[in-house]
N, C-alpha and C positions, 0 to 999 in steps of 0.2 A: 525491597518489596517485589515478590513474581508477580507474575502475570494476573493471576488470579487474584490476588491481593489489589492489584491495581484497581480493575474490573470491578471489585467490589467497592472501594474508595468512590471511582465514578459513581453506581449504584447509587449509594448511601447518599452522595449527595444529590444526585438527581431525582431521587423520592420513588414511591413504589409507582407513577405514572411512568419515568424510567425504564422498571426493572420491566413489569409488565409490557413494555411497546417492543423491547430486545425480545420479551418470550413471547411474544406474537407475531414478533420477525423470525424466528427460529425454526416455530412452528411452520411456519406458510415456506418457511426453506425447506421445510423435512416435507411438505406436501408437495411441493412442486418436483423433490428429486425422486419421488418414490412413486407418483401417477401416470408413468411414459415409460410403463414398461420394464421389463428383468433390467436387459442389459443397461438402461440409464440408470434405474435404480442404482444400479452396483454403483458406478464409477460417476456418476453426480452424488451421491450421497455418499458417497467416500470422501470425496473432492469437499465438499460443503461441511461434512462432520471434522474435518481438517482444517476449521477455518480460522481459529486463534484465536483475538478478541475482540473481534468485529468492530475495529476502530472504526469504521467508515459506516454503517447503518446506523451505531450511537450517532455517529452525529449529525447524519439527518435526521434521527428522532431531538438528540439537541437544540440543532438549528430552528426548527419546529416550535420549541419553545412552550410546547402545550406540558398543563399538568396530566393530562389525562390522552393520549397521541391518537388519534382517530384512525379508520383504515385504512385512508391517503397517505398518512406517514409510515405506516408501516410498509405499503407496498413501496415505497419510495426507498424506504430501507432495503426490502429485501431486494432490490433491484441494482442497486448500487451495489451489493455482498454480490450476485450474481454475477453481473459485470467482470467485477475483480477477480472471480473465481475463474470464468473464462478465459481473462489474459493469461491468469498461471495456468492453468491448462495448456493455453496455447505457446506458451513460452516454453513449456517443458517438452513439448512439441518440437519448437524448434533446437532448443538447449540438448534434445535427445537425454533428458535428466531422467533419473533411477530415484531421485528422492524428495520428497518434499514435506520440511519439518519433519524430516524423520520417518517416512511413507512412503512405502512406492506409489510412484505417480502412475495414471492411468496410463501415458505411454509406456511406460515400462509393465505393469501389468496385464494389458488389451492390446497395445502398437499403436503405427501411428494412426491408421483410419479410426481407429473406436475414439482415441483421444482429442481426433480433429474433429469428429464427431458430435463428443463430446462436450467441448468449448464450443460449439456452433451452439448445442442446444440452448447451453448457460447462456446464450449469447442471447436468443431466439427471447426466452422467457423473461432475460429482464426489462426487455422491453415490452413485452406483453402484458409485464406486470405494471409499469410507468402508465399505460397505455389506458388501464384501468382506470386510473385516477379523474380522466377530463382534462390534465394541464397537459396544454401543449406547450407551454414553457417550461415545463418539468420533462417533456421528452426531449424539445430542440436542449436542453443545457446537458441532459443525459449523451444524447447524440453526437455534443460538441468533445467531450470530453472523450468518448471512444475514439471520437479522429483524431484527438490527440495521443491516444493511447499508438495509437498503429503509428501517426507519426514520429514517435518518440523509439517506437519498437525499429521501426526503418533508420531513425539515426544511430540507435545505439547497434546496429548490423554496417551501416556504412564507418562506423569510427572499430569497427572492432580488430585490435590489435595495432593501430596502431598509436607510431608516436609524437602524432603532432596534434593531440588532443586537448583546448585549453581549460581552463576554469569558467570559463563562460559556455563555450559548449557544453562540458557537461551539466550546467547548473539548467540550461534551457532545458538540453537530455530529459533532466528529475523533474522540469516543470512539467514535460509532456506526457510522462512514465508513472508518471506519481502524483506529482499536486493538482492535477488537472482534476483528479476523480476525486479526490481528499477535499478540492474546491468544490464539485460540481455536488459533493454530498452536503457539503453546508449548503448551498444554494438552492440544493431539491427542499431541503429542511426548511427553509426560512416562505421562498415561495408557496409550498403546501400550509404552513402554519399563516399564511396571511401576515407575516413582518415587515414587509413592502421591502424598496427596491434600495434604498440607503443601508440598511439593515442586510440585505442580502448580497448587497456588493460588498462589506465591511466583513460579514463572516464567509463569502468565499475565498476573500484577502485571507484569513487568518490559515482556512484549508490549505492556502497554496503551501502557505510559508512552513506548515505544520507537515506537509505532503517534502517540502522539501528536505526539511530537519528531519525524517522517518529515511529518507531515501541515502540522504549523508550516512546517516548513523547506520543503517543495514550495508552498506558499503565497509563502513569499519568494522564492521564486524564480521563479516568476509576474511578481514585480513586476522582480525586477535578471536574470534570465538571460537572456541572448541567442539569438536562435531559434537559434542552429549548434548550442548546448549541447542545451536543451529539447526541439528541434523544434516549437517554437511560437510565437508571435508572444506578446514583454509583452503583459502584460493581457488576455490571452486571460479569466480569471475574470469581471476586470470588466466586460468587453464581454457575459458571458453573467450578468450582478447577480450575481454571487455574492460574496458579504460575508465578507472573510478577516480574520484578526490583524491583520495591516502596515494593513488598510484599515481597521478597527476603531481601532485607535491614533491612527494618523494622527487619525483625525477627532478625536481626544481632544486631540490635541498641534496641531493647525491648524486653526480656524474657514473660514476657506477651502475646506478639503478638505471640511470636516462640511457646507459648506450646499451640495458637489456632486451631482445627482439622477444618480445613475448611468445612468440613462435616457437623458440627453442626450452620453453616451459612445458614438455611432454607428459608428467606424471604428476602426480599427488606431492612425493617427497622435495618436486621442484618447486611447486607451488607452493609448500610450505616455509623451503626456503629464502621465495624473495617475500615472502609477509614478514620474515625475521627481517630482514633486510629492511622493508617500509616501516615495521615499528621504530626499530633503530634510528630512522632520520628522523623523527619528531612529527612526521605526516598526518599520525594517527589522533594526537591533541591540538594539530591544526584543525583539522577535519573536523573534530568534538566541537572547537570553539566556533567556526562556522556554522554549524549545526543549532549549536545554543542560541547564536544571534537571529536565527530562522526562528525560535522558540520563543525567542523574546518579543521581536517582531509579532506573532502571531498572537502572543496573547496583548499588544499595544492595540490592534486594531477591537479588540473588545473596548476598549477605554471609553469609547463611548460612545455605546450603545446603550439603548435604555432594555434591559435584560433583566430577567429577575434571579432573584439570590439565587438560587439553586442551580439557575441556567450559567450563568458565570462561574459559579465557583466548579460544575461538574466538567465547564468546558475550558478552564484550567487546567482541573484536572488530568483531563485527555492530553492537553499538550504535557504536562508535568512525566504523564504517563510512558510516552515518547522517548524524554531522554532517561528516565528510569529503566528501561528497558535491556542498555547498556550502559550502566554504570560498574 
């Protein structure tokens, strides 16, 4: 199943209060990139029309829970999509990247000031849009999740290249990089829809775990995806030292791999060949089956919750969606 296959799957079973709160999130995206002007226009609504399948505002309209998603969920939604757009922004910033899903990135089309720029504004508006709302619980959990964002960003710069990186580090790494926001979206979703506080501790549970299983799995795929899929060249990670799972393993399961200075991986065709190298150790089905157990995890914390059919079965779906993604 692609992408779009998925997206629809979700859809279908979340009913047209669903589909319609995504195209009211879309909307208020395409109005906020295009009323600040040429130059943001250009390079926020490039950034934002690049945004794939907006796992993370489905599932604060999700979490939510409403048949019908009101303007609080929606800004909640596009606020959270904003967020995430800014950290790529800004990642691609630091990463000095030329591509993303297949696009030149705004630093590579404008430099780095439009792009720093740029991610400031994304940055600026999602909270302006949270702000809308009235819940100051729905900004302090937005809030919390951005300092996790930068303190995850800051570890994954002090671990970068080297080799004394464990499996615990990097899983905290994906908690602060990724589940944090994947949490903080179910938890804008269930607070804005009135689920209370049982409910909303139990499906931000589910985001970490679901945040963790997204963040495995884009790491393996780092190592076996084909740029046509990705839009990026294997080993793009390891060319920039960043110390993943699959690389992690590997080094555990092949002495070879463990005594490689990621340093001396200068070009594309090296990168290439230590992914040859990582799949060969078996690292890449370790990596899958941790990933899965994240997936299982996440959909156990639904178990029991009093949710209704369409809300469980579509936010199944999502995590289903997840590991479908690389199969």
């Amino acid at each position: 199943m692609n992408a779009a296959e998925q997206l629809g799957a979700v859809l279908a079973a979340g009913g047209p209060g669903l589909a319609a709160g995504l195209r009211l999130t879309e909307e208020r995206l395409e109005a906020i990139a295009s009323g600040h002007g040429q130059d943001l226009t250009t390079h926020a609504g490039g950034t934002l029309a690049a945004g794939g399948k907006r796992l993370r505002p489905l599932l604060v309209l999700l979490g939510g829970g409403r048949a019908e998603p009101g303007a609080g969920l929606v800004a909640a939604a596009a606020a959270v999509e904003l967020l995430h757009m800014a950290t790529l922004v800004h990642d691609d910033v630091l990463d000095q990247a030329s591509l993303r899903r297949g696009m030149p990135t705004v630093f590579a089309v404008a430099g780095r000031p439009a792009a720093t720029a740029t991610g400031d504004f994304l940055f600026s508006r999602a909270f302006a849009e949270l702000a809308a709302t009235d819940s100051t619980s729905a900004v302090r959990a937005l809030s919390a999740a951005s300092s996790a964002l930068a303190r995850g960003e800051l570890m994954q710069r002090a671990d970068a290249w080297s080799d004394d990186v464990g499996v615990e580090r990097y899983l905290d790494r994906c908690a602060l990089k990724t589940g944090s926001l994947f949490a903080a979206a179910c938890r804008l979703g269930a607070d804005l829809g009135d689920r209370g506080e049982p409910a909303a501790a139990a499906l931000a549970d589910f985001g970490h775990h679901l945040g963790l299983a997204f963040q495995i799995l884009d790491d393996v795929l780092d190592v076996s995806g084909p740029v046509e899929r990705t839009g990026k060249h294997r080993g793009t990670d390891l060319l920039d030292g960043t110390v993943t799972l699959p690389l992690i393993l590997a080094r555990a399961r092949d002495r070879a791999i463990g005594r490689v200075d990621l340093r001396s991986i200068a070009d594309p065709g090296g990168a290439e060949a230590l992914c040859e190298h990582i799949a060969a150790s078996g690292a890449l089905d370790e990596s899958r089956a941790q990933a899965l157990e994240h997936v299982a995890t996440a959909k156990r914390e639904l178990s029991g919750l009093d949710l209704e059919p369409w809300q469980r079965d579509a936010l199944e779906l999502v995590a289903d969606s997840v590991v479908e993604r690389y199969a």
